[in-house]
Phi, psi and omega in degrees: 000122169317112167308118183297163194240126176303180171193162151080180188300307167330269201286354164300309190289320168310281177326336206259319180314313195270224222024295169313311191297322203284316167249028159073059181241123204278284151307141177304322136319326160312309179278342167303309143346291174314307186305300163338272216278322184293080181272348149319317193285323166287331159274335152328301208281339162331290196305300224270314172314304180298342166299306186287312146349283181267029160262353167290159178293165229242327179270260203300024175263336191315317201292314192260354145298336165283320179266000161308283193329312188283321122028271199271343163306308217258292167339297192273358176279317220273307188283314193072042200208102161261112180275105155311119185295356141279007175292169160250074150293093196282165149338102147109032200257145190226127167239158190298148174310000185262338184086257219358087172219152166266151165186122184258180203313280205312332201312160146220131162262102190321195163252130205085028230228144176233133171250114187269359164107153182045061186231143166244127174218084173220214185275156202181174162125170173294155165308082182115006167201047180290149151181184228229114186286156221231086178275122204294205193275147179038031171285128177238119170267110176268167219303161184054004176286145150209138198269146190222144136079206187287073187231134165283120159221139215289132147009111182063025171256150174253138154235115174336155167317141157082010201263127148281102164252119206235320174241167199278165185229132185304280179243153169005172124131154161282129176250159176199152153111166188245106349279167185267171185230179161289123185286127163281005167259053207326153195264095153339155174236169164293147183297154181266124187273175185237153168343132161280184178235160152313127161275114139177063139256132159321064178328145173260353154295276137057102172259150184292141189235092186287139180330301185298320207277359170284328199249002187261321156334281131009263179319322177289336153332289170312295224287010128036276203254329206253176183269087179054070214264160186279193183263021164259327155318277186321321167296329177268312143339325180254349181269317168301305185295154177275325158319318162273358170298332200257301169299323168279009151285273200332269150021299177308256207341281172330288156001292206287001217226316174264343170241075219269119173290171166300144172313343161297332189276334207287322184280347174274334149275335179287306173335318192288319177285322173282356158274335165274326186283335174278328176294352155252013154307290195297331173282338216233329198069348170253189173169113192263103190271153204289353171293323203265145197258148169181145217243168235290161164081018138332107195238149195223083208280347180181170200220029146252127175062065179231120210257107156214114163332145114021072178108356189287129164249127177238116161304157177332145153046011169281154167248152155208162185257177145353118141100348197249170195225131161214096252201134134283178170215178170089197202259350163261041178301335179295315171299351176227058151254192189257154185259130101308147203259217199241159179081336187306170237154075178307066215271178209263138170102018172295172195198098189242090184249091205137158189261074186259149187249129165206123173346154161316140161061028164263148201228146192230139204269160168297166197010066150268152194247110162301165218163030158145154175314162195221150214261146174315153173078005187294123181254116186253152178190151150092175172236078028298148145322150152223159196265111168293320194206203206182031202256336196040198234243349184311337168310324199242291203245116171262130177233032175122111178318109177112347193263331147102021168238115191031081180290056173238170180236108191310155180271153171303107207242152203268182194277317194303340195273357180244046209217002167199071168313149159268348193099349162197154221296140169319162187283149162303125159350150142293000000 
């Protein structure tokens, strides 16, 4: 017997329940949250309208077909989540609150099946034998994973970060690698998160992170790359990028969490931050929570789909790209999240998931999956990582003539070419 597909008001309210349930939110604030922050959950409740929509007869649905469409055109920009409304999304299927999933028409997700974001579950295949992939029950796409073409995946399977499933997968069991294969290590997915609380007690471990000289920090990154920019620059940098929008929230966040304003002030400032963070969720895709520690002079090189966790530390003078997840996992993630040294270098779709260390002046290659610690100086690639060389991250951060970390003096650049630095430092003179 087919499994039914919710649709209509019914299933929204089912989704808002496991939802709630997923990330343990009890109280009405809590599920207020849920609603808040969780734009997966809005692109979902799209799919379940449009379900109900095109199950009406068809000459009187025009009118909600039409306004499905618009619906979902405005939606899936807002959400980062295209659900095709011929997918099949069984019951109790739950995705991260950041979304960015695809899933094309034919497609299915079982039921109870959890998606972590930045997955393609779409069409593939050879000429005449294309079709859509079919995912069982309680199947986990951990981030960046994605299934292609007519493949089976089996009941209970994990697919790894970064993970290709291109032909099908049999049974149960963590899969990993392009194509992936079955792990002899089982695969962790990222903790799921929960409800914040208001900050205002001081922690006493905790040293005060006053806003400006960190995020001023920050900002010289950018300002870097250009040749002695005046203050119209430096102004326009910081009003525009999104890498400085994210930090100077984070930044925020941080202050009010190590330096707790007074108590008449604090739920009116921690409000002002959780209403700015979901509105740069929605322009930026990222989101850096504010639990997590990193140190001044943080550079944030482009601004899709960038995940940082709970407990995650990042040393001084680090980078990151496109595409990254740096995550704990288990029911504590801030004690099993990842450490990073200062100098590090993050290339875009890496995925450092798990309480893993990785050295000083270490470069992590695009879509590396980390699998165990990484030693200074490392240079990590592939899924599971492996250390390729000990060449480290000088290649990618450049901090300045004279700093003795890619110690060059940028080339002169036209105006069209400084109007979007990239993150990494121009070629040496000849």
């Amino acid at each position: 017997m087919e499994t039914v597909v919710p649709k209509g008001l019914r299933g929204i309210r089912s989704d808002f329940a496991h939802f709630c349930r997923v990330h343990g939110a009890e109280g009405l604030r809590d599920k207020l949250w849920v609603l808040l922050v969780s734009r997966a959950f809005w692109g979902l409740a799209i799919y379940r309208f449009g379900r109900w929509v095109y199950a009406l007869p068809r000459l009187p649905s025009l009118p909600f077909r039409a306004l499905y469409l618009v619906v979902f055109e405005v939606g899936r920009r807002l959400t980062k989540t295209s659900l095709n409304v011929l997918s099949r999304i069984e019951a109790q299927v739950w995705l991260a609150p950041q979304g960015e999933l695809f899933c094309s028409w034919g497609s299915r997700i079982g039921r109870g099946s959890m998606i972590f974001g930045q997955n393609t579950i779409g069409v593939g295949g050879r000429a005449g034998t294309r079709g859509h992939p079919q995912l069982g029950e309680r199947v986990v796409m951990c981030p960046g994973a994605a299934a292609i073409g007519p493949v089976i995946i089996a009941d209970g399977a994990i697919l790894g970060p970064n993970s290709l499933a291109g032909r099908s997968v049999p049974r149960e069991g963590s899969w990993i690698g392009i194509p992936a294969k079955l792990s002899k290590a089982p695969i962790a997915p990222p903790a799921v998160s929960r409800p914040p609380r208001w900050r205002v007690e001081k922690e006493q471990h905790m040293q005060p992170e006053p806003f400006w000289p960190s995020f001023r920090a920050d900002l010289e990154r950018h300002y870097i790359y250009f040749d002695n920019p005046g203050r119209l620059t430096r102004l326009r940098v910081a009003l525009i990028n999104d890498g400085s929008w994210s930090m100077g929230l984070y930044r925020f966040g941080r202050s009010l969490r190590t330096i707790p304003p007074p108590r008449l002030f604090a739920p009116i400032l921690w409000t002002l931050y959780y209403l700015s963070e979901l509105a740069l969720g929605l322009l930026t895709s990222i989101s850096i929570d504010v639990d997590a520690e990193i140190g001044p002079g943080f550079y944030v090189g482009h601004f899709v789909s960038v995940r940082i966790g709970p407990g995650v530390r990042i040393g001084r003078n680090s980078s990151i790209s496109q595409m990254c997840t740096l995550e704990g996992i288990g029911a504590f993630p801030a004690r099993n999240a990842p450490v990073l040294g200062e100098r590090v270098y993050i290339g875009s779709g890496a995925k450092v998931i798990g309480p893993y260390k990785v050295g000083d002046g270490a470069a992590l290659c695009a879509n590396t999956v980390v699998a165990g610690d990484i030693p200074e100086e490392g240079v990590v690639m592939g899924a599971p990582g492996l250390v390729i060389s000990l060449r480290g991250s000088g290649e990618f951060i450049y901090l300045g003539a004279g700093t003795g970390v890619r110690d060059v003096v940028p080339l002169q650049r036209s105006s069209a070419a400084e109007s979007q630095p990239h993150g990494v430092a121009p070629a040496s003179p000849a």
